[in-house]
Legacy VTK file of the C-alpha trace (Angstrom):
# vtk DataFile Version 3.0
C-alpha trace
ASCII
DATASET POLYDATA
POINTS 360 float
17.687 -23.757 8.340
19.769 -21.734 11.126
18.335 -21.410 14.874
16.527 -18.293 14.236
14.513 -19.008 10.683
11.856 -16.473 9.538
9.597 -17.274 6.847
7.286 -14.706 5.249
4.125 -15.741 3.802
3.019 -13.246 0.997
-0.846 -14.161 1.099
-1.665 -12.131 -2.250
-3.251 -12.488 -5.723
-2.410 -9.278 -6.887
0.996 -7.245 -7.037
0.729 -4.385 -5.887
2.054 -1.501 -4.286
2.340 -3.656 -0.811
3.775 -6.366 -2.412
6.784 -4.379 -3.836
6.514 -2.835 -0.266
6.598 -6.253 0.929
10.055 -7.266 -1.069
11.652 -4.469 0.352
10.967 -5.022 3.388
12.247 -8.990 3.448
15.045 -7.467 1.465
15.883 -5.793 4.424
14.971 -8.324 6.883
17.079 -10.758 5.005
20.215 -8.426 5.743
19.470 -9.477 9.384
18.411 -12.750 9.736
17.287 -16.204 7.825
14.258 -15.638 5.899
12.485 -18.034 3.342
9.486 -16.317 1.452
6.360 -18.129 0.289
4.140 -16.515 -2.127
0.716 -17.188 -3.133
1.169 -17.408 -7.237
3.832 -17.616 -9.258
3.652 -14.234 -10.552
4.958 -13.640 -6.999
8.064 -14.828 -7.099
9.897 -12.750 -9.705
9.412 -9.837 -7.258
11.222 -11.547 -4.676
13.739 -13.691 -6.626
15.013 -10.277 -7.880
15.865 -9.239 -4.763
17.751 -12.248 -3.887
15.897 -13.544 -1.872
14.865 -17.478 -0.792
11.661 -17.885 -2.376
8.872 -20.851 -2.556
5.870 -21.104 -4.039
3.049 -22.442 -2.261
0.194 -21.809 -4.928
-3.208 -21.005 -3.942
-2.302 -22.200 -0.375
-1.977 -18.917 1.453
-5.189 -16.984 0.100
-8.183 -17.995 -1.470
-10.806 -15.350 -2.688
-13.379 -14.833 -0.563
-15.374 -13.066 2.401
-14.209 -13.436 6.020
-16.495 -16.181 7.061
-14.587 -18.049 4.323
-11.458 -17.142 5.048
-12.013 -18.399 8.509
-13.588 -21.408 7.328
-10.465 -21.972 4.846
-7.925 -21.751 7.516
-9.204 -24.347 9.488
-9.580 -26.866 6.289
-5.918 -26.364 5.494
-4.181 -25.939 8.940
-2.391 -29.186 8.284
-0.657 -28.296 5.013
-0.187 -24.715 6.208
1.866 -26.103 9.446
4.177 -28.417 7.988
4.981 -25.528 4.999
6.175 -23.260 8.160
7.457 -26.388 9.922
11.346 -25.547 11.662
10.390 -21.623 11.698
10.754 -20.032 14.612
8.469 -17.132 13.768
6.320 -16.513 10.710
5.739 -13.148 9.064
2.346 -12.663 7.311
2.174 -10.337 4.359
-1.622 -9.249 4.202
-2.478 -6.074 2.319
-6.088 -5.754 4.061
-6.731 -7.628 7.387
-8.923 -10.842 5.329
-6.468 -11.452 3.423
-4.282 -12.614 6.273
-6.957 -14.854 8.417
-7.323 -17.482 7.046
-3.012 -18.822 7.172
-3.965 -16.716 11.005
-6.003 -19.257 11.888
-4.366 -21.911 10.853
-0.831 -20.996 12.565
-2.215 -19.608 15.443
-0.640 -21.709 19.077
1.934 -23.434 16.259
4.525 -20.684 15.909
5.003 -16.587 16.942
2.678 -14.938 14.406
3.483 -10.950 12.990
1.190 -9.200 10.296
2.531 -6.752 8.386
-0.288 -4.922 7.616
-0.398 -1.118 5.505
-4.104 0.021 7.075
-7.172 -1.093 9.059
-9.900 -0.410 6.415
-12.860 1.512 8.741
-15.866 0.128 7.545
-18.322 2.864 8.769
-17.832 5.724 6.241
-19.080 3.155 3.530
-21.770 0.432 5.820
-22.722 2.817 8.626
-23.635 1.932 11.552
-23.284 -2.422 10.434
-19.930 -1.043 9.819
-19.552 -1.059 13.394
-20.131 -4.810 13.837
-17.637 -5.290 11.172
-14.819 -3.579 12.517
-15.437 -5.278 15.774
-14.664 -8.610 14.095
-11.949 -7.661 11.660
-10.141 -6.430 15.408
-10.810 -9.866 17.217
-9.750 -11.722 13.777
-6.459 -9.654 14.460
-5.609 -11.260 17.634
-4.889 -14.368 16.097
-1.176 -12.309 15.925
1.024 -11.814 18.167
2.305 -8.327 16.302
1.201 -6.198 13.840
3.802 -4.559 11.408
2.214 -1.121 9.941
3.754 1.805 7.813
3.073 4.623 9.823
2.444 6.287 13.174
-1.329 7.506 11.608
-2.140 3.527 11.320
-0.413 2.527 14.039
-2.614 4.735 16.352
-6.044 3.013 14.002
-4.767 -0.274 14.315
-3.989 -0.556 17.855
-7.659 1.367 18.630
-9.063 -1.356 16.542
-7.281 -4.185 17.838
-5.634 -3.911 21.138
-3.178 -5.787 19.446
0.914 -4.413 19.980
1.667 -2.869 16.540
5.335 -1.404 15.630
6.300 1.056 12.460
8.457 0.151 9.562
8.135 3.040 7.280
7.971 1.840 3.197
11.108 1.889 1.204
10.912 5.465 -0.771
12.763 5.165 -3.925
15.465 7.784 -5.082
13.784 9.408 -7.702
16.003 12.218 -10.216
14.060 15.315 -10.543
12.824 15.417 -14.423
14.397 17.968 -16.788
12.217 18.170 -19.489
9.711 21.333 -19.297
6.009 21.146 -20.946
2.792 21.995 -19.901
0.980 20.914 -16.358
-0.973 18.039 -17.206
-2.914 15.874 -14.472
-1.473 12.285 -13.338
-3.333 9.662 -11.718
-1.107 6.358 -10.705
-3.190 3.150 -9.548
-5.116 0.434 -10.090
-8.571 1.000 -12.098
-10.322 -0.405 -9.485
-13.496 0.691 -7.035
-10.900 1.718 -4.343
-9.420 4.611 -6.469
-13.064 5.956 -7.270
-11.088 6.925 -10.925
-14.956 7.348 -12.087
-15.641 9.588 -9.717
-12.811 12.107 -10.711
-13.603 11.735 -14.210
-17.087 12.979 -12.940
-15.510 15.824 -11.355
-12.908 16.887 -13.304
-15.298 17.267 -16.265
-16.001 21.139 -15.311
-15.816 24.181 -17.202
-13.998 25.952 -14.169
-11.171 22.701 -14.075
-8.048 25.270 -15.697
-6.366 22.010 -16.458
-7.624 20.122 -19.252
-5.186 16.838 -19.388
-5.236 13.783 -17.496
-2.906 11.226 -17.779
-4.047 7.704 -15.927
-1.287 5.461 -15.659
-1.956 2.210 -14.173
-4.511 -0.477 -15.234
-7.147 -2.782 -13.707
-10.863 -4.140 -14.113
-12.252 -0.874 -14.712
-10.385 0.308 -17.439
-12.782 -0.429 -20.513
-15.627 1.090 -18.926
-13.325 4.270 -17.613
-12.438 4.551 -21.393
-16.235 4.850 -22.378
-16.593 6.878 -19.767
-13.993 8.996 -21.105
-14.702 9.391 -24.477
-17.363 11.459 -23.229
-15.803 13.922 -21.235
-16.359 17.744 -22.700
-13.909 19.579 -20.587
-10.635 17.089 -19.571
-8.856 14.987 -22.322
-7.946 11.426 -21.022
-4.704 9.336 -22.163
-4.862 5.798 -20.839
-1.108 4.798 -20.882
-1.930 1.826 -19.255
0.680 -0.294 -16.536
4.325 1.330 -16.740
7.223 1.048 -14.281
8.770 3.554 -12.242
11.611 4.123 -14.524
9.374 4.600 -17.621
7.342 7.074 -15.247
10.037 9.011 -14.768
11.150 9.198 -18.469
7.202 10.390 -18.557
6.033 13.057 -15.834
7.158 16.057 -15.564
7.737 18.533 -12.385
5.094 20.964 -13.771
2.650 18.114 -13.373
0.008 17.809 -10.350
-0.601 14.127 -9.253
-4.354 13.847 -8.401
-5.783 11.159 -6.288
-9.628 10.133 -5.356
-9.329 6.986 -3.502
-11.935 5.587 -0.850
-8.782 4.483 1.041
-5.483 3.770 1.263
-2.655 2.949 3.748
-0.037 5.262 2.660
0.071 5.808 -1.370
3.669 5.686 -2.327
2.882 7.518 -5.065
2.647 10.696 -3.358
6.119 10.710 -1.803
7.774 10.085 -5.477
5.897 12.560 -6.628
6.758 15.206 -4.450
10.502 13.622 -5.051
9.948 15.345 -8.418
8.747 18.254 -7.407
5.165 17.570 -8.700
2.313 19.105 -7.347
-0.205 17.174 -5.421
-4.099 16.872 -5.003
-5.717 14.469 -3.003
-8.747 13.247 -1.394
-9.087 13.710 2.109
-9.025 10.108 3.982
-6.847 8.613 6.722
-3.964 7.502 3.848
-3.336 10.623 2.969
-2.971 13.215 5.988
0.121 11.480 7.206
1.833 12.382 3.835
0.122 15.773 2.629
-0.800 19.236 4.176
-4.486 20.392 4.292
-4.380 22.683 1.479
-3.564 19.854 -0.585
-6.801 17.299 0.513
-9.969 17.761 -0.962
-13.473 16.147 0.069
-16.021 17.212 -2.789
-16.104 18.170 -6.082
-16.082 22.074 -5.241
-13.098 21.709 -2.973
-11.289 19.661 -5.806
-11.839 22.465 -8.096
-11.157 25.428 -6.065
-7.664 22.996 -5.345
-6.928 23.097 -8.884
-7.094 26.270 -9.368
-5.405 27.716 -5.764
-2.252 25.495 -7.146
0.796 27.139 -6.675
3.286 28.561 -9.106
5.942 25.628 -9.440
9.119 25.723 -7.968
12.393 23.059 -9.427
14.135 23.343 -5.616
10.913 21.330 -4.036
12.458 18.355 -5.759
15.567 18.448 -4.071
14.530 19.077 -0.994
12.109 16.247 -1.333
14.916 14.093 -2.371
17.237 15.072 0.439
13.692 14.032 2.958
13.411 10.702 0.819
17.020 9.595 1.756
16.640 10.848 5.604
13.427 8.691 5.850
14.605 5.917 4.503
17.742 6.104 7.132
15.181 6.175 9.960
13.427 2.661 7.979
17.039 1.249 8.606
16.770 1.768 11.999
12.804 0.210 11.881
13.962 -2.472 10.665
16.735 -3.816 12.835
14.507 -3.323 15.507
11.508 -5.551 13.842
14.347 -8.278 12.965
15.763 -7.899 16.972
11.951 -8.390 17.939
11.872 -11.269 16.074
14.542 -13.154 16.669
13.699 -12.642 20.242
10.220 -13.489 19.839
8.936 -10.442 22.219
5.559 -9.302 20.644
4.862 -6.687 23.541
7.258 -3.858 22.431
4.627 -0.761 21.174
5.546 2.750 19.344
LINES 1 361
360 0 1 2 3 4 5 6 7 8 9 10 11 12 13 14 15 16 17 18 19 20 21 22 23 24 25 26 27 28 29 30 31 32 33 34 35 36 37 38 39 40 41 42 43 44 45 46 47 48 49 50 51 52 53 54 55 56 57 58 59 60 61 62 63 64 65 66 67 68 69 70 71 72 73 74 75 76 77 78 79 80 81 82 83 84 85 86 87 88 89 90 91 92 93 94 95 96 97 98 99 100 101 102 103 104 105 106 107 108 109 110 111 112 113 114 115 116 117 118 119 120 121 122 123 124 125 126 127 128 129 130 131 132 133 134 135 136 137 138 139 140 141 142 143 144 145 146 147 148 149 150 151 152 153 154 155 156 157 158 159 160 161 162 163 164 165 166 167 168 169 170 171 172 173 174 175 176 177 178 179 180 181 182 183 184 185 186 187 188 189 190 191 192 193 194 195 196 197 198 199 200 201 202 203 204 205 206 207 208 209 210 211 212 213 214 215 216 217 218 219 220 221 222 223 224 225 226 227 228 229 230 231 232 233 234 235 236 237 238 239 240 241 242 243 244 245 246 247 248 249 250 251 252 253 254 255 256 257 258 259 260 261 262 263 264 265 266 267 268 269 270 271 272 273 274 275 276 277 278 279 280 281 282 283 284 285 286 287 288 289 290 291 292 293 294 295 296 297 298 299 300 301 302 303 304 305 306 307 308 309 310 311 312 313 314 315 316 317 318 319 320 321 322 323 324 325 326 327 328 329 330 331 332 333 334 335 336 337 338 339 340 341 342 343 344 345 346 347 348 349 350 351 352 353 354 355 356 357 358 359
């Protein structure tokens, strides 16, 4: 282990679009200084291995299920095992796709070593609890000083975060991969890419997508999740937009799939910055998309939506489509992911010096 050892805890049970965003960024990282991953399960540590990167598994150690008060409660019962796992660090990275997830190793490692989360968004509780939503928020911003730094995706969260926390929070931008516009012509079809989960409110579209004025009548959902029986019975008895569950694929197989003439449609109840979106527009797709924090930072208001009117009058506003928006796209992919570069060194100089006050 050299002077200056950085070990990044994945605390996960799912993979995810922040855990691939997560083994790009210790890719990175790892071009810059010593870093040994730990991940939660397994499953994990293909992701990383592949990447070629120092990997450990520490299973079940990093994140239990559970509320907050648990997590809390479960950092304190295993601060003993958690501190000699980071033991000879000199600064620990946690990997945390909502704030809970990354408390409870917080806890634990807080005084013992320099703490960073990287963290994709501050989920605002008040649009769904109200005014307890308040209270919530309140918490989930004092839980986040157990860290020194907080490591977001964009400027939008940034500027959430560090209202919600007080707590000095720095941009690395996610890794957008180069995507080849598609050749093959066919009709526009719709394209949902996620998880089948409550979060992507995929019921919800169904609902309102099943219209007589909708002038698109296919829907391709790629992606899969606890939802996806009931979405399927839920489907079958659509009148007016004809569902094709093609289930998990990856991104190479999605490109062999979509199409530009297609319009990616999105309904989530929140996100931090859906990948998705930018790929999409790297093949000149179309996009639709609900209107919530994740998405302004990446789309123009004539493409959000916050009802099922506005949805359909989107649909049917969409623009005749045009083969150069891919390139251009592509040509924006490969300057943002230059200015990442740049995010990163400065994350892995902060680091290494162990100077948590630098802000965006």
């Amino acid at each position: 282990m050299s002077e200056n050892s950085i070990a990044l805890l994945i605390c996960s049970n799912i993979v995810g679009g922040h855990e691939f965003q997560a083994a790009a960024l210790a890719r990175s990282l790892a071009e810059h200084v010593d870093l040994t991953v730990f991940v939660n399960r397994p499953e994990h540590a293909e992701l990383f291995e592949g990447a070629g990167l120092q990997v450990r598994v520490a299973e079940g150690l990093l994140l239990k299920s559970g509320p907050l008060p648990q997590q809390l409660l479960d950092g304190w019962r295993r601060r003993a095992q958690l501190r000699r796992l980071v033991s000879g660090f000199t600064h620990v990275v946690v990997s945390a796709g909502a704030v809970e997830a990354g408390v409870a190793v917080g806890t634990s490692l807080r005084g013992q070593v320099p703490l960073s989360m990287y963290l994709p968004f501050f989920y605002d509780r008040v649009p769904v609890w109200g005014w307890t939503g308040h209270l919530y928020n309140c918490v989930l911003g004092l839980t986040c000083r157990l860290f020194d730094r907080i490591v977001t995706i964009n400027r939008i969260q940034a500027r959430v975060i560090r209202a919600f926390t007080q707590v000095p929070t720095l941009v690395v931008g996610n890794e957008i991969r180069r995507v080849n516009p598609p050749v093959e012509a066919g009709p526009t079809r719709l394209v949902f890419i996620g998880r089948l989960d409550h979060q992507k409110r995929v019921g919800e579209l169904l609902e309102w997508l099943d219209h007589q004025a909708n002038p698109i009548q296919e829907l391709l959902l790629i992606g899969d999740g606890p939802l996806r029986q009931s979405l399927e019975r839920q489907a079958h008895g659509l009148k007016h937009v004809r569902c094709q569950f093609m289930g998990w694929m990856g991104p190479r197989e999605q490109d062999r799939l979509l199409r530009s003439a297609d319009i990616l449609v999105l309904n989530s109840l929140l996100e931090g910055e859906p990948l998705v979106l930018r790929e999409a527009r790297a093949r000149g797709m179309r996009i639709i998309v609900r209107n919530i924090v994740g998405t302004r930072g990446v789309t123009r208001p004539e493409q959000r939506y916050a009802s099922a009117k506005e949805l359909m009058k989107r649909l049917c506003e969409v623009a005749v489509h045009q083969d150069e928006l891919a390139h251009e796209a592509s040509n924006a992919a490969a300057a943002e992911n230059s200015r990442r570069e740049r995010e990163v060194a400065r994350l892995a100089k902060l680091l290494v010096e162990g100077n948590p006050c630098a802000l965006d």
